[in-house]
DRENDO-1510 file (C-alpha; in Angstrom, 1 decimal, always signed):
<recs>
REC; n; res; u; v; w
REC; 1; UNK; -24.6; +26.4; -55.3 .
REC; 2; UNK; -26.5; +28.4; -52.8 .
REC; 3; UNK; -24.8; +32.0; -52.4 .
REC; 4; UNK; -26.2; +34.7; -49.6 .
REC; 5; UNK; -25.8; +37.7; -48.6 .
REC; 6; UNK; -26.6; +38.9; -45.7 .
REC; 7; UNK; -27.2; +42.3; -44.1 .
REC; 8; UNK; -24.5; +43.5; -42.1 .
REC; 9; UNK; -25.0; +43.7; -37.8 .
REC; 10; UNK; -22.0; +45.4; -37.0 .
REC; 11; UNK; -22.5; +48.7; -35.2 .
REC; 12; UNK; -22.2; +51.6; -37.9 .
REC; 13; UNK; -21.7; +49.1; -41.0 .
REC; 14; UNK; -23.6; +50.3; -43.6 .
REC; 15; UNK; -21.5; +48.0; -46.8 .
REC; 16; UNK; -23.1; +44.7; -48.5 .
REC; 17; UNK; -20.8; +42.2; -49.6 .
REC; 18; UNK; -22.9; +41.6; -53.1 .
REC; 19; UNK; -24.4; +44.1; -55.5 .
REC; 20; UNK; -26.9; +43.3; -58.4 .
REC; 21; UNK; -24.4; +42.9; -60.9 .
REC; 22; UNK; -22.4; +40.3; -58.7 .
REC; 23; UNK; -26.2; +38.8; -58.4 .
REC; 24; UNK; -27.0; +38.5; -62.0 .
REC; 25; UNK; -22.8; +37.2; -62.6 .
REC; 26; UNK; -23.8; +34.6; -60.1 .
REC; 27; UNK; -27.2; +33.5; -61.4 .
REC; 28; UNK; -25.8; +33.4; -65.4 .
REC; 29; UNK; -23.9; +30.7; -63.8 .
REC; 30; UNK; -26.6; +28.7; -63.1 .
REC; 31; UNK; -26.1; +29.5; -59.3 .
REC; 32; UNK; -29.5; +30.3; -56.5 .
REC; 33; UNK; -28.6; +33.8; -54.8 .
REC; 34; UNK; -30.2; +34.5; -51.7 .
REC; 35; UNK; -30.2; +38.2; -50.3 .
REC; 36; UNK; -31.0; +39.6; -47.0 .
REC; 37; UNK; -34.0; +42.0; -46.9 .
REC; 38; UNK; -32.7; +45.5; -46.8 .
REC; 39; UNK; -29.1; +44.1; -46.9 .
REC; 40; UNK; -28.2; +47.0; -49.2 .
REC; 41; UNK; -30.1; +49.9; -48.0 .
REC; 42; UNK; -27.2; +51.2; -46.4 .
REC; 43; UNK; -25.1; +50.9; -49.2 .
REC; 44; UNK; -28.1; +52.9; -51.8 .
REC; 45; UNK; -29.0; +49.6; -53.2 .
REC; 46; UNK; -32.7; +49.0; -53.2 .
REC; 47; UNK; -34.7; +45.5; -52.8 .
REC; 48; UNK; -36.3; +45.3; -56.0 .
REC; 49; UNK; -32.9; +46.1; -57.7 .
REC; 50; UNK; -32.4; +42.9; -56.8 .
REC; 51; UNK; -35.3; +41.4; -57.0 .
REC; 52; UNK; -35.1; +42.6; -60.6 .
REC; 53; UNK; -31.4; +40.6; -61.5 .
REC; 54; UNK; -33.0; +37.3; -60.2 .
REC; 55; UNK; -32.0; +37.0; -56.5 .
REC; 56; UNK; -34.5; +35.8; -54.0 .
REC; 57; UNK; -35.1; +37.9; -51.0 .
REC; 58; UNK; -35.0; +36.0; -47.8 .
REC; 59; UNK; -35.0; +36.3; -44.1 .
REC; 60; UNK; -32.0; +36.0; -42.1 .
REC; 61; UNK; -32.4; +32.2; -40.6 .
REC; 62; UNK; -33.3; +31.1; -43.7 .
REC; 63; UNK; -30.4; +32.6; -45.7 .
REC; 64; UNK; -27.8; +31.1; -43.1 .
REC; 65; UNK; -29.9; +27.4; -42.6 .
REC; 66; UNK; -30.1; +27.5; -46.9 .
REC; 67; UNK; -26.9; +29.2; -48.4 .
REC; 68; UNK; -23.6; +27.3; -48.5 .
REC; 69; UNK; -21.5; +30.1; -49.7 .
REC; 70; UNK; -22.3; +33.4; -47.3 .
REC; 71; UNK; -20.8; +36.7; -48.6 .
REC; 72; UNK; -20.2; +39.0; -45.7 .
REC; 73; UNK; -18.3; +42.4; -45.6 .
REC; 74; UNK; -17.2; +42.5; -41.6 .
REC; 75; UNK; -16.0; +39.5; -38.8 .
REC; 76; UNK; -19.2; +37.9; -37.8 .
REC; 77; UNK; -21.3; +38.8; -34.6 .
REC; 78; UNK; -22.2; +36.3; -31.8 .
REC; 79; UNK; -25.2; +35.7; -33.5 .
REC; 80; UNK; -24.0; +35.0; -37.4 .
REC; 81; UNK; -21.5; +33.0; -35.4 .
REC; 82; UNK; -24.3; +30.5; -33.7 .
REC; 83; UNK; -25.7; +30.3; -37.1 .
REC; 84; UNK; -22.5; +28.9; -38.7 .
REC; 85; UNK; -23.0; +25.5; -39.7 .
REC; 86; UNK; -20.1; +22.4; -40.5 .
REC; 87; UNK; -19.0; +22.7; -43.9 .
REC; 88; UNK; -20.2; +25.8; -44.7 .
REC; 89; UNK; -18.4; +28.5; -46.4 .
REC; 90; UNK; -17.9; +32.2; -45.1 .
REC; 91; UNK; -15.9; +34.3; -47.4 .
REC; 92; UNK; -15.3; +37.9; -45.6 .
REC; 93; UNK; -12.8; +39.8; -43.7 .
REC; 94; UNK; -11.7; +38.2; -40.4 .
REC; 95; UNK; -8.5; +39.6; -39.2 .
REC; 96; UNK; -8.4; +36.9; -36.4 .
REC; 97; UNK; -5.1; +37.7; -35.6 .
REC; 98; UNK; -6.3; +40.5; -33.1 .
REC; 99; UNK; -9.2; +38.1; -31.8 .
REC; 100; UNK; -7.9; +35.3; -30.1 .
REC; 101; UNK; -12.1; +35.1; -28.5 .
REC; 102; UNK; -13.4; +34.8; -32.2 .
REC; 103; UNK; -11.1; +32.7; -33.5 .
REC; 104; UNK; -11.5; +29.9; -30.6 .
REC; 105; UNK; -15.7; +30.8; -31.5 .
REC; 106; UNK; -15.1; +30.0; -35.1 .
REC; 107; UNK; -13.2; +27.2; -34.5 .
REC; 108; UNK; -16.5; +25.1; -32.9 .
REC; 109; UNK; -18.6; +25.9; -36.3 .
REC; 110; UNK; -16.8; +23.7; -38.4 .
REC; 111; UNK; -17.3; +25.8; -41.3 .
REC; 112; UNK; -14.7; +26.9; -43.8 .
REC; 113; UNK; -13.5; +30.4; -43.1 .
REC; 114; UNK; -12.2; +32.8; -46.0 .
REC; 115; UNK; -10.5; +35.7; -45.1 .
REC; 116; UNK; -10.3; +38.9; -47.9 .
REC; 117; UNK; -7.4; +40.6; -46.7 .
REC; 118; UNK; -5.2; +37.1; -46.9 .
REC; 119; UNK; -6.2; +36.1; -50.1 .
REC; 120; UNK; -2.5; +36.8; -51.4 .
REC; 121; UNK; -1.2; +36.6; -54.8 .
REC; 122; UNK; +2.3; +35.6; -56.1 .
REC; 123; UNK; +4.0; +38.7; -55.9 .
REC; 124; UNK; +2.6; +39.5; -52.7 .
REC; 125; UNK; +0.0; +41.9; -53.1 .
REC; 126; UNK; -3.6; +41.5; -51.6 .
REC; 127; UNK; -6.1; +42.1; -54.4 .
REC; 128; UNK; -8.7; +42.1; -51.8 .
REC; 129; UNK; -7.4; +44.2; -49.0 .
REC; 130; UNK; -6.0; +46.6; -51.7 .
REC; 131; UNK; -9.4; +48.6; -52.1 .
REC; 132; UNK; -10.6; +49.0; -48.9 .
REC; 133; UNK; -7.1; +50.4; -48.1 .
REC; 134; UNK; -7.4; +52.7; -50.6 .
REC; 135; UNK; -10.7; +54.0; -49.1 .
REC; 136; UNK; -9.3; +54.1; -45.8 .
REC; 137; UNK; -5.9; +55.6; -46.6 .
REC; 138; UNK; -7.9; +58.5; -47.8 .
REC; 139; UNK; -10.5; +58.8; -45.3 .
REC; 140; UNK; -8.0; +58.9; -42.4 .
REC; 141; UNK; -6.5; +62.3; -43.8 .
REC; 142; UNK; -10.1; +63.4; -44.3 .
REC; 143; UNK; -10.8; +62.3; -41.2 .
REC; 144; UNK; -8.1; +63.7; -39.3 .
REC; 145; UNK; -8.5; +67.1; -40.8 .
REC; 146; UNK; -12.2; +67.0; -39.1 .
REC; 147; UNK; -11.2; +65.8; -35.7 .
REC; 148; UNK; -8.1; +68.8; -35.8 .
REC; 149; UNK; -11.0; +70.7; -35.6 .
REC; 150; UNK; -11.5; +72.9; -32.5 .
REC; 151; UNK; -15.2; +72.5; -32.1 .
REC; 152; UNK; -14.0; +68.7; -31.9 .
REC; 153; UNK; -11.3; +68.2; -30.3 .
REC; 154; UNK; -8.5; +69.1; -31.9 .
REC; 155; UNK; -5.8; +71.6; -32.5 .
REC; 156; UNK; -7.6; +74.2; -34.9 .
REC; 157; UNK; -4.7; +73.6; -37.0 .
REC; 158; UNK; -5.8; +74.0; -41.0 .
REC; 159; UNK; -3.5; +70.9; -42.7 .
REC; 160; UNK; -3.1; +72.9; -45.9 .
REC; 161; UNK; -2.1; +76.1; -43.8 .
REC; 162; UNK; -2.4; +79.9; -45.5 .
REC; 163; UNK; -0.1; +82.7; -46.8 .
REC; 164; UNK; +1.9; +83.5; -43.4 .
REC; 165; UNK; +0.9; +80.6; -41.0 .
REC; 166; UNK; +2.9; +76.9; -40.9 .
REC; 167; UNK; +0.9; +74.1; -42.9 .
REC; 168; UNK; -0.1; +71.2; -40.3 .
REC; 169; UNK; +2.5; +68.3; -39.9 .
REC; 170; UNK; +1.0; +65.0; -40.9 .
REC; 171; UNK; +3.0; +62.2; -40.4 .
REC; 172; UNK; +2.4; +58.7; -42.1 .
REC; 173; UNK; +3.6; +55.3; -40.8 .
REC; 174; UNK; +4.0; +53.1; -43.3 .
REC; 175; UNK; +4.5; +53.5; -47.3 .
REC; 176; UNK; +1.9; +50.0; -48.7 .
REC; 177; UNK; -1.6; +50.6; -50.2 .
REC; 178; UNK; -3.4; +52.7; -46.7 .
REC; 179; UNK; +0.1; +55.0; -46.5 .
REC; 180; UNK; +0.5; +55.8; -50.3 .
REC; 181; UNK; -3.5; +56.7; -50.3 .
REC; 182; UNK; -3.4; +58.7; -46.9 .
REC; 183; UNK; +0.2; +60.5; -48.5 .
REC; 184; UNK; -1.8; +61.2; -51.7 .
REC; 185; UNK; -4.1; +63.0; -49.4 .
REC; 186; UNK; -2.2; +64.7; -47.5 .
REC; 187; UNK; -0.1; +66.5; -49.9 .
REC; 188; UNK; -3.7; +67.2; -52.1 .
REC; 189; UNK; -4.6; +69.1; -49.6 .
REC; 190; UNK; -1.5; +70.7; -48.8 .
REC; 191; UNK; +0.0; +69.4; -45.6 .
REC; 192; UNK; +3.7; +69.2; -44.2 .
REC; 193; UNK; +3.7; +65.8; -45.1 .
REC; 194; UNK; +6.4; +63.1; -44.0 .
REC; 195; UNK; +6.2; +59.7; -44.4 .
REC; 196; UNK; +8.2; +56.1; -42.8 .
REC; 197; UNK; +9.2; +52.9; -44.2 .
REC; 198; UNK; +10.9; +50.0; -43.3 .
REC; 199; UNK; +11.5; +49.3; -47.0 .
REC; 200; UNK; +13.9; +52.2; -49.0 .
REC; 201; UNK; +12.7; +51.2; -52.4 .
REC; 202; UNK; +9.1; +52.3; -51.2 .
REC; 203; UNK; +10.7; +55.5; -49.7 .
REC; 204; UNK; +12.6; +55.3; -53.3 .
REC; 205; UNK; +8.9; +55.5; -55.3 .
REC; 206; UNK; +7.6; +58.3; -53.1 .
REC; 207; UNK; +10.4; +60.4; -53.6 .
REC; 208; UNK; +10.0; +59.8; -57.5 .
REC; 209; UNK; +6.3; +60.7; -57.2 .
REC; 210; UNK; +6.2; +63.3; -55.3 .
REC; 211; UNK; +10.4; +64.7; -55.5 .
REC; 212; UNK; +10.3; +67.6; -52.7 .
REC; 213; UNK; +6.8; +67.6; -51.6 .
REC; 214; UNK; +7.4; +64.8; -48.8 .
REC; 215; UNK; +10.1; +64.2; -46.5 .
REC; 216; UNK; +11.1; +60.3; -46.4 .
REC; 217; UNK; +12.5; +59.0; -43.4 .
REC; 218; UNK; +13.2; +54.8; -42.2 .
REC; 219; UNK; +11.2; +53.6; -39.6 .
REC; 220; UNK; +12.9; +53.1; -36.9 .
REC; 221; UNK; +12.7; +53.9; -33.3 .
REC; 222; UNK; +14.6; +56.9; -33.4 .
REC; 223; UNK; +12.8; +58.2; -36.2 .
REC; 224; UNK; +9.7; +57.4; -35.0 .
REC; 225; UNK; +10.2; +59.0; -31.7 .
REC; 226; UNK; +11.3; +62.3; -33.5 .
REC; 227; UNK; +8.6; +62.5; -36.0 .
REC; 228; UNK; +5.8; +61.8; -33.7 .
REC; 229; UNK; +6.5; +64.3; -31.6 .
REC; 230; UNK; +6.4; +67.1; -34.5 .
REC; 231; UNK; +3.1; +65.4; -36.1 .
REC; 232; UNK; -0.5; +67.6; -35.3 .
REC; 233; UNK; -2.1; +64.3; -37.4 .
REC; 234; UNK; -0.4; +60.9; -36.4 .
REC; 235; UNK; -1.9; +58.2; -39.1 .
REC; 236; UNK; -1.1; +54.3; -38.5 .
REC; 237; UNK; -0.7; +52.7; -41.8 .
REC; 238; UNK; +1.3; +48.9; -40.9 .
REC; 239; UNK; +0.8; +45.8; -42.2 .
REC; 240; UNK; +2.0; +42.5; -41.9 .
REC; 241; UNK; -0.6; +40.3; -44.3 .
REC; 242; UNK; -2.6; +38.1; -41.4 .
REC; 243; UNK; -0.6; +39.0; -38.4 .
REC; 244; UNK; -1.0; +41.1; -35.4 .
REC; 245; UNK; +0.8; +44.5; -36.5 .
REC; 246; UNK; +3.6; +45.5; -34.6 .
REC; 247; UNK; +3.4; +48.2; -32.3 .
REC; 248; UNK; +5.6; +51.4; -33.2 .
REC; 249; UNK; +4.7; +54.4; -31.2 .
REC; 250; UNK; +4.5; +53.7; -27.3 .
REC; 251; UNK; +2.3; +55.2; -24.7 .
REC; 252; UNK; +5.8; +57.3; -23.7 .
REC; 253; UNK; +6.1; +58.3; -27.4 .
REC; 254; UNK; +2.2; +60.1; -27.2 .
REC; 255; UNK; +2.8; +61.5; -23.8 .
REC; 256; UNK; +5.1; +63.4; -25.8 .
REC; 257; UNK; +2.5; +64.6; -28.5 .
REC; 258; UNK; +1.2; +68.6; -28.9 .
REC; 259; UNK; -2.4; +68.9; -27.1 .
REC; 260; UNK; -4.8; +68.4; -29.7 .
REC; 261; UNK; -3.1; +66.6; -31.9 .
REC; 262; UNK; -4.9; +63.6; -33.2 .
REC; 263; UNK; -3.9; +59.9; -33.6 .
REC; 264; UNK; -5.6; +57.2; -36.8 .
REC; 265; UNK; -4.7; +54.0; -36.8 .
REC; 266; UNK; -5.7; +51.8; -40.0 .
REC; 267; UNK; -4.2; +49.1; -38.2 .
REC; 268; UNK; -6.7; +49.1; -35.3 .
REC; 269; UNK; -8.2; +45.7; -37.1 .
REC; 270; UNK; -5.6; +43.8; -36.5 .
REC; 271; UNK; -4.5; +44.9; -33.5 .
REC; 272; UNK; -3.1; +48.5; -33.6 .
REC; 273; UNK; +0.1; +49.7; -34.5 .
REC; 274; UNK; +0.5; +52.5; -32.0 .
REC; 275; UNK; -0.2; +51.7; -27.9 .
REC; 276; UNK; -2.8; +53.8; -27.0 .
REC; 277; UNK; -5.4; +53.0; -29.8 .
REC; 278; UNK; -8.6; +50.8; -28.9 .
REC; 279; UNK; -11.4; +49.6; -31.1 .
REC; 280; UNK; -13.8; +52.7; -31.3 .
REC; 281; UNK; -17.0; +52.6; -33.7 .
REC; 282; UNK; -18.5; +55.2; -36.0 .
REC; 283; UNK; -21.0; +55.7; -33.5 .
REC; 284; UNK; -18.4; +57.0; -31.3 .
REC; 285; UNK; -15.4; +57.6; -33.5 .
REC; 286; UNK; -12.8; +59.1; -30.8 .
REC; 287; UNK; -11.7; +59.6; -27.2 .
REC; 288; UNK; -8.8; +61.3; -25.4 .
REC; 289; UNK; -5.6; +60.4; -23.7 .
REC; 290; UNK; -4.3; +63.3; -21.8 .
REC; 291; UNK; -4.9; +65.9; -24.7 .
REC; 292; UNK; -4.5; +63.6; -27.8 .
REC; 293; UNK; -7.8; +62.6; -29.7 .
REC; 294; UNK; -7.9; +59.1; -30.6 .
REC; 295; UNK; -9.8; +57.4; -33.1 .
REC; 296; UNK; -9.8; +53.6; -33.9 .
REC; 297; UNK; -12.7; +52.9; -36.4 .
REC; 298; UNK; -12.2; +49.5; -37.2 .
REC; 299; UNK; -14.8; +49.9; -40.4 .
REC; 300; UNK; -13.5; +53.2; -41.6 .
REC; 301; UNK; -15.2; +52.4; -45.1 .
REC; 302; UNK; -18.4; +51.7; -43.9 .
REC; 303; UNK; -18.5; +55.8; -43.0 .
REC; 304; UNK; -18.7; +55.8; -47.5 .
REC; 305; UNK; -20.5; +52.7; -48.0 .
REC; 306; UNK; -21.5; +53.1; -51.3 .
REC; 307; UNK; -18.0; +53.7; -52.5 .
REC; 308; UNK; -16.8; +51.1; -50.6 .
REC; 309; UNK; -19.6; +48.8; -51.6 .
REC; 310; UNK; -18.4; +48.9; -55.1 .
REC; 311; UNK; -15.1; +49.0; -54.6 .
REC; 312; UNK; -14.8; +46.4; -52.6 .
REC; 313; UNK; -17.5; +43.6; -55.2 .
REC; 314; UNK; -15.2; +44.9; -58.0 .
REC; 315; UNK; -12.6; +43.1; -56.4 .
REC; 316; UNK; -14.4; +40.2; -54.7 .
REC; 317; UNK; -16.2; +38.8; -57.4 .
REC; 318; UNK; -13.8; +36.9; -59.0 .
REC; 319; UNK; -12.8; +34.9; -56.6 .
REC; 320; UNK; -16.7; +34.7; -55.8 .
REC; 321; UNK; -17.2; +32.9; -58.7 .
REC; 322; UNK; -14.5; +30.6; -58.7 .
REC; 323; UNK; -16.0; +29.7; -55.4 .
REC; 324; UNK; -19.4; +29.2; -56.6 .
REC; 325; UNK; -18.6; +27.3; -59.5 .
REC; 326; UNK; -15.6; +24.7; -58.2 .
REC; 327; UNK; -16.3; +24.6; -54.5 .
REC; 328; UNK; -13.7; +26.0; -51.9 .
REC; 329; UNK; -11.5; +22.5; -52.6 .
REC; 330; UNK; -11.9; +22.9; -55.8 .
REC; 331; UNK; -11.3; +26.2; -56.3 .
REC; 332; UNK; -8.4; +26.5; -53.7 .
REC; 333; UNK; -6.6; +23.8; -55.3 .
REC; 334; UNK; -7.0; +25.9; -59.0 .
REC; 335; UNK; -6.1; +29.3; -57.4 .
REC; 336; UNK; -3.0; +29.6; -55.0 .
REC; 337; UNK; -3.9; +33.0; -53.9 .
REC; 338; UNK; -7.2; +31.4; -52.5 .
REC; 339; UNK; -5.8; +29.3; -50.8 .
REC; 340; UNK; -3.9; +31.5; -48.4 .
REC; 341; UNK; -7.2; +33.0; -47.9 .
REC; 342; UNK; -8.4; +29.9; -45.9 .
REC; 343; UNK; -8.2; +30.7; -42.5 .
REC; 344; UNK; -9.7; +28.2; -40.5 .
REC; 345; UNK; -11.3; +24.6; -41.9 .
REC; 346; UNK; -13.3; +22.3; -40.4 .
REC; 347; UNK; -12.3; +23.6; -36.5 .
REC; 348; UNK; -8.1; +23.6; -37.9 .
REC; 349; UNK; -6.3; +26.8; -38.3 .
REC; 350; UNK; -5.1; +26.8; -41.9 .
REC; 351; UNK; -3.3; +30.1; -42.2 .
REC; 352; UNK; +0.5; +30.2; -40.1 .
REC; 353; UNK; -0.3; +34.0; -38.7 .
REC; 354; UNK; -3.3; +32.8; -37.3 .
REC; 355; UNK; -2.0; +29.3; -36.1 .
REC; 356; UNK; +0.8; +31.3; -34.6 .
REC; 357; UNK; -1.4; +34.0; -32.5 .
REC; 358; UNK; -3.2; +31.1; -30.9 .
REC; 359; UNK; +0.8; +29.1; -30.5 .
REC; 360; UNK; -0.2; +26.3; -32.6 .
REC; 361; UNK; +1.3; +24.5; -35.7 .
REC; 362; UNK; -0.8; +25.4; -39.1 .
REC; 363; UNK; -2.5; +22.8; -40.6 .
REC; 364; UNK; -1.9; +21.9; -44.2 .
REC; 365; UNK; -5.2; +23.1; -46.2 .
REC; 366; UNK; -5.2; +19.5; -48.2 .
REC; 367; UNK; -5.2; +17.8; -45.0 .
REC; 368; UNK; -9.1; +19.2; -44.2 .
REC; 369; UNK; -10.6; +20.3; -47.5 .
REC; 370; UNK; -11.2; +16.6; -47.7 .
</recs>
């Protein structure tokens, strides 16, 4: 098979979906690998490091017309979507359960569409998801802590506090992968930390890790409405694996915030868990509502490529291969958790979280792998 890579066009994405090791993997297995010129500068990964593992450098229209597996790290642009081609295979985060406009776009292409974060194994977890939650889970704390700040914005609150002045309240929706990561954080560096959960037996595991430390409460409105209030750093951390995430703090809930208090949401990719967030980029992280900062990075990792680079090809090449060497029927058929990474095939929406953002039925992914 013919695998590429290509660089990343997003605004402030800086990651590549393949390094050199995934490139020599790949080309042991008798596959071609095509990679983007400069695809992963960004990232600290030179040309002739690849060059030097066997892949073939190549300009963008000819990696797209050529490759029939494409390795992305972001949702495609307008312009990677016009280059999309029937039967071809995309394999990168989509999250079109926020974007009804892309997923209609995607739709026309007839390719095959493989979403990381719902590649979903048996007992749930999403091995592909899991390590760019990690790195965002922790970069929202650090995050945060900058943005409290005066100079930029915020409070000029310290999270970890000093002898004789009040550490700064963070407070955490959500205990999964992004909550656990930001809460490791949080309490690293400090802060007055407390954290929400639907589920008790996730409350139940932070209390055994971290006894005293952290105040566990259940999400509910009440709760919510309480704790957000008290919070100098508000940090979105829901997830419902494909779907639109459910929206837990209401504009009412951040009129009531402190002035300068600042608001993350992880979730802004898939539609935001708290009201007030919109898409922001790295270019220009934050904005204001009344006196609360807002920021709503939907490529937080990309601000620590190389980390995230690697983090993220650990995971991924596995199933890259699987893909490479079976085909996507093929290898869907072999691996279930692959399978409920097929989004959209052949113009049909495969996944029911998509199919039910757009209102439709989901079709069965044997019906169109053909």
């Amino acid at each position: 098979m013919i695998v590429g890579a290509p660089k990343e066009i997003k605004p402030g994405e800086q990651r590549v979906a393949l390094t050199p090791a995934g490139v020599r993997a790949l080309i042991e297995r008798g596959h071609e690998v095509l990679v983007e010129a400069s695809a992963g500068i960004g990232s600290g990964i030179r040309d002739d490091e690849y060059d030097g593992v066997g892949a073939r450098l190549a300009a963008p229209d000819e990696l797209w017309a050529k490759a029939e597996l494409v390795l992305k790290v972001k949702e495609p642009m307008p312009p990677e979507v016009r280059q999309l081609r029937a039967g071809q295979t995309l394999f990168t985060y989509l999250h079109l359960a926020a974007d009804r406009a892309l997923t209609d776009a995607l739709r026309t292409t007839g390719a095959i569409l493989v979403a990381y974060e719902t590649v979903q194994r048996g007992d749930g977890s999403l091995p592909l998801l899991t390590p760019m939650s990690e790195v965002a889970g922790r970069l929202a704390v650090q995050e945060g802590a900058f943005y409290l700040g005066r100079a930029h914005g915020g409070r000029g609150v310290l999270l970890g506090g000093v002898p004789g002045v009040p550490r700064g309240n963070v407070i955490i929706l959500g205990a999964g992968i992004v909550g656990m990561n930001a809460l490791r954080t949080a309490v690293g560096l400090g802060a007055d930390v407390s954290i929400l959960d639907v589920n008790l037996d996730r409350l139940r595991h932070v209390e055994e890790l971290y006894g005293n430390q952290v105040v566990t409460l259940m999400s509910n409105s009440y709760n919510v409405e309480q704790a957000v209030r008290r919070a100098d750093l508000l940090i979105g951390a829901v997830l419902v694996a494909g779907a639109r995430a459910p929206v837990l703090v209401t504009r009412a809930m951040v009129e009531t915030m402190k002035d300068g208090a600042v608001i993350i949401d992880v979730a802004v990719d898939q539609g935001a868990c708290i009201e007030t967030i919109r898409p922001t980029t790295l270019a220009e992280p934050i904005y204001r509502i009344g006196n609360v900062v807002h920021y709503g990075v939907t490529n937080m990792p990309a601000l620590v490529p190389r980390t995230s680079t690697f983090a993220l090809t650990n995971a991924t090449l596995p199933y890259v291969l699987e893909l490479a060497d079976r085909g996507v029927a093929g290898a869907t058929r072999a691996n279930p958790a692959l399978a409920k990474g097929v989004n959209v095939c052949r113009g049909k929406l495969v996944h029911p979280a998509v199919a039910a953002f757009v209102g439709e039925a989901p079709t069965p992914l044997e019906a169109c792998l053909g």
